[in-house]
C-alpha positions in Angstrom: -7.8 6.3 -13.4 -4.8 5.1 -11.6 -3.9 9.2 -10.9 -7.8 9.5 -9.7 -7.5 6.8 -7.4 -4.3 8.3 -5.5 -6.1 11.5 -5.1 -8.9 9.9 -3.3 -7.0 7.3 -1.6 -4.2 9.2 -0.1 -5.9 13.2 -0.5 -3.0 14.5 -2.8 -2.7 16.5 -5.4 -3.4 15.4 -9.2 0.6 16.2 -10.1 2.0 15.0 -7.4 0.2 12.0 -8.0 0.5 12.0 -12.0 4.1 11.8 -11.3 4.1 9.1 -8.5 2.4 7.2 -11.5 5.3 8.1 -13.8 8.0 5.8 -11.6 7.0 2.6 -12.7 5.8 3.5 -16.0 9.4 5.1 -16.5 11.3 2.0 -15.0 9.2 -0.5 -17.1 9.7 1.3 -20.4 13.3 2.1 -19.4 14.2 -1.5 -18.6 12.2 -2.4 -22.1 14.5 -0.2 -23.7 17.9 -1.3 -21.9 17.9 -4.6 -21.3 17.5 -7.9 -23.8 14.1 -9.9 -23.9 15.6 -12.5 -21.3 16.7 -9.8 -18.9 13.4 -7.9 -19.1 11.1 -10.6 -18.2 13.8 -11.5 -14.9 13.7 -7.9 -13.9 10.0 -6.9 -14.1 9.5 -10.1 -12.6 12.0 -9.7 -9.5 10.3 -5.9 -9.3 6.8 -7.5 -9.3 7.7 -10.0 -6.4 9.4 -7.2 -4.5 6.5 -4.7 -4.9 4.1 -7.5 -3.9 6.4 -8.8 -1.3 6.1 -4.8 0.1 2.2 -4.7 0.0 1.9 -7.7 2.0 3.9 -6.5 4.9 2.2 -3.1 4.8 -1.1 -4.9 5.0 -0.1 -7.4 7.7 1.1 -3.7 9.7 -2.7 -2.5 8.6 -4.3 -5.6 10.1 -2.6 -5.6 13.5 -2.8 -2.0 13.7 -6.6 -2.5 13.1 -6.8 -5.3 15.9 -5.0 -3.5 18.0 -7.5 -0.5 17.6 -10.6 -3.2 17.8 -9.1 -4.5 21.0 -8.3 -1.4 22.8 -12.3 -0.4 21.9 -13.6 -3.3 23.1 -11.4 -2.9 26.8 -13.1 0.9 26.8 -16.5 -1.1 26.4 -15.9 -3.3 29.1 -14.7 -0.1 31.2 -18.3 1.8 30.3 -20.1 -1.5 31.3 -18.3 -1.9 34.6 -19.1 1.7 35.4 -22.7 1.5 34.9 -23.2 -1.6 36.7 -21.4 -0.3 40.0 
């Protein structure tokens, strides 16, 4: 599902995305494999904050990036509606 969704979200291949998949899959079973129980449940859960840390300054870029696009819309609006009055 997760290689499905990449393709449609991001318009990449299926490999290239089955193998984007494989990263964390890899580093979670590698760090299961490595490290003691104590050490797994600090790393996956300093790898979780980061990743989510990550997403939410991407989606604050999104958002302005968005108002920014609504805004300069709206000013071309106001630019029509001058012209048609004059």
């Amino acid at each position: 599902m997760l290689v499905g969704a990449f393709v449609a979200a991001f318009h990449i291949d299926n490999w290239t995305s089955f193998w984007y998949n494989l990263i964390p899959i890899g580093v979670f079973v590698g760090i299961c494999f490595i490290c003691k129980e104590r050490m797994q449940v600090y790393n996956l859960n300093n790898i979780f904050k980061k990743v989510i840390e990550i997403s939410k300054i991407f989606g604050e870029k999104e958002r302005e990036g968005r108002k920014e696009e609504r805004e300069g819309r709206e000013r071309e609006r106001e630019r029509e509606r001058e012209r048609v009055v004059l």
